[in-house]
Biotite code that builds the C-alpha atoms (Angstrom):
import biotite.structure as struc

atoms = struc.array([
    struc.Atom([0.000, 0.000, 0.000], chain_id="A", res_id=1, res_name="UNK", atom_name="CA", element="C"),
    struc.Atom([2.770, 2.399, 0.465], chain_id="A", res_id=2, res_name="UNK", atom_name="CA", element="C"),
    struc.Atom([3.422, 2.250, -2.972], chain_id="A", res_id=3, res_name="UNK", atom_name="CA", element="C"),
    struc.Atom([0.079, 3.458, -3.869], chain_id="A", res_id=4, res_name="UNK", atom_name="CA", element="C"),
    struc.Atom([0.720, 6.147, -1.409], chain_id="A", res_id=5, res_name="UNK", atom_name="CA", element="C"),
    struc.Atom([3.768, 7.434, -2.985], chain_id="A", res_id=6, res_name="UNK", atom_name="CA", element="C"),
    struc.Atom([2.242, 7.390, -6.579], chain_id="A", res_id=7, res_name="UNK", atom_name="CA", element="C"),
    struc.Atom([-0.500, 9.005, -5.498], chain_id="A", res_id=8, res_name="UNK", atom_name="CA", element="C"),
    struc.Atom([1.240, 11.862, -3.779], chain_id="A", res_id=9, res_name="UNK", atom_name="CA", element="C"),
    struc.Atom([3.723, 12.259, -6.848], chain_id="A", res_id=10, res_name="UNK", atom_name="CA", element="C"),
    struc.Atom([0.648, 12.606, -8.943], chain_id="A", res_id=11, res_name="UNK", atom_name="CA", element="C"),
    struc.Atom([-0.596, 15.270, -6.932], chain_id="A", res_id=12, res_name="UNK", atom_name="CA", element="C"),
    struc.Atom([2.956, 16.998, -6.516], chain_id="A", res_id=13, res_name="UNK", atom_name="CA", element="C"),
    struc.Atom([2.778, 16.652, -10.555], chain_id="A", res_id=14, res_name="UNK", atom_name="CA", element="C"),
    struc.Atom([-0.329, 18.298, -11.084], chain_id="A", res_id=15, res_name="UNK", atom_name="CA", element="C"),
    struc.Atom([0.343, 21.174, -8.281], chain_id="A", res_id=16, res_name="UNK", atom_name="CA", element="C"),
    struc.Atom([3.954, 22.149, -10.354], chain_id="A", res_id=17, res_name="UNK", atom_name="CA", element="C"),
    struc.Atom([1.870, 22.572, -13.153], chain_id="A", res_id=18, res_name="UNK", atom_name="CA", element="C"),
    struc.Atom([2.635, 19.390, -15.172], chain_id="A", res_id=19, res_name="UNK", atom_name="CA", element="C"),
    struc.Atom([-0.126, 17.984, -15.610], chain_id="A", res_id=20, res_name="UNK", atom_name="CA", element="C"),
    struc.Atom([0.155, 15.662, -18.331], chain_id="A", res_id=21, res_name="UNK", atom_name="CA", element="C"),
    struc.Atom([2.994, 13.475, -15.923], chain_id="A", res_id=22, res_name="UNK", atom_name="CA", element="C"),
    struc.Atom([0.351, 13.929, -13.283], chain_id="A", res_id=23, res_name="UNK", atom_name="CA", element="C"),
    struc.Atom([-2.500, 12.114, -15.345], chain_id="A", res_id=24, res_name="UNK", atom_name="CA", element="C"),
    struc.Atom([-0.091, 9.092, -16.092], chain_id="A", res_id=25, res_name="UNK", atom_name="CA", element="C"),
    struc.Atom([0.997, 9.234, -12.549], chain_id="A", res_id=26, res_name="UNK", atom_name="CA", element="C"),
    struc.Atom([-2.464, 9.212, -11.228], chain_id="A", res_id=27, res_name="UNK", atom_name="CA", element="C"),
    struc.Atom([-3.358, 6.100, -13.769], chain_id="A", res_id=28, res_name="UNK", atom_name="CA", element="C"),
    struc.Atom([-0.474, 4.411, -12.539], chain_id="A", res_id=29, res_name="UNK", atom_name="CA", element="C"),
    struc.Atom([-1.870, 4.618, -9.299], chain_id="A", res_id=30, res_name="UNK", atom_name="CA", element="C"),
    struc.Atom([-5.244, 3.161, -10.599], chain_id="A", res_id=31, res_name="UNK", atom_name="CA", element="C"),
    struc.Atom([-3.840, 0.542, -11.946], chain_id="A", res_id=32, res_name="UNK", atom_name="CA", element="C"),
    struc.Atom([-1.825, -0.427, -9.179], chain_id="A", res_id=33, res_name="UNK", atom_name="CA", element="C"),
    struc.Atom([-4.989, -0.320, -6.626], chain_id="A", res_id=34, res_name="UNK", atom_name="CA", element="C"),
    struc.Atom([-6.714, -2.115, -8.801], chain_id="A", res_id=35, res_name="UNK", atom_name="CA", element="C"),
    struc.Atom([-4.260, -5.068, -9.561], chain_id="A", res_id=36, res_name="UNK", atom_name="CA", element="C"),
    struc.Atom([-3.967, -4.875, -5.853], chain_id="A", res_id=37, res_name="UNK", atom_name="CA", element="C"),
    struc.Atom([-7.793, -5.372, -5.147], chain_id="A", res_id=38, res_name="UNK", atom_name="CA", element="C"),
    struc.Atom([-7.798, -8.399, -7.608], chain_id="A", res_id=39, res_name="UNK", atom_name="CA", element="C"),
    struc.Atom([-5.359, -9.546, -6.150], chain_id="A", res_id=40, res_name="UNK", atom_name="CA", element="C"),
    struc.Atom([-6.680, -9.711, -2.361], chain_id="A", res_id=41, res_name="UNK", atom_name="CA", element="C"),
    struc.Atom([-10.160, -11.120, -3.905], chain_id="A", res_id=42, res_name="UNK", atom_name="CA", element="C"),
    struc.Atom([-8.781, -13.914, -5.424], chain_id="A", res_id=43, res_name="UNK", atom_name="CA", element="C"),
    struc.Atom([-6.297, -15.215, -3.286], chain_id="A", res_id=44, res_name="UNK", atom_name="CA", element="C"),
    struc.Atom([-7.549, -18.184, -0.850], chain_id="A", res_id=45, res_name="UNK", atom_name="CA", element="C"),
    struc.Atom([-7.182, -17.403, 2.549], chain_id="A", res_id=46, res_name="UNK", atom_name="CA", element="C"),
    struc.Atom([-3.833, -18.651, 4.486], chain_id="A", res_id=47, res_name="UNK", atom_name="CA", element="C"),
    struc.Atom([-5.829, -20.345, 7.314], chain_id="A", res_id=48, res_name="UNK", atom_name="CA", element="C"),
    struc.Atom([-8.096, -23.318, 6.911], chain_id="A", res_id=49, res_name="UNK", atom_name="CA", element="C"),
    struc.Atom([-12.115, -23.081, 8.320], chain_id="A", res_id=50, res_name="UNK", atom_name="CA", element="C"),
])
């Protein structure tokens, strides 16, 4: 998650400094990331047995 974190607040940085084109990839970067993430988490079986 920290990763997400740190792309997110690059892609804000971006877009504050007035680049916003590196922003918008920045910020889609970080959608894509929280969304592999989220697949991720829902498809992986859980470690302990019910």
């Amino acid at each position: 998650m920290f990763i997400v974190f740190l792309a997110a607040t690059c892609a804000a940085l971006l877009i504050l400094n007035g680049r916003r084109s590196a922003g918008l990839v920045c910020s889609l970067l970080t959608i894509a990331v929280l969304a592999g993430l989220l697949v991720h988490h829902m498809t992986d079986k859980l470690p302990i047995s019910l």
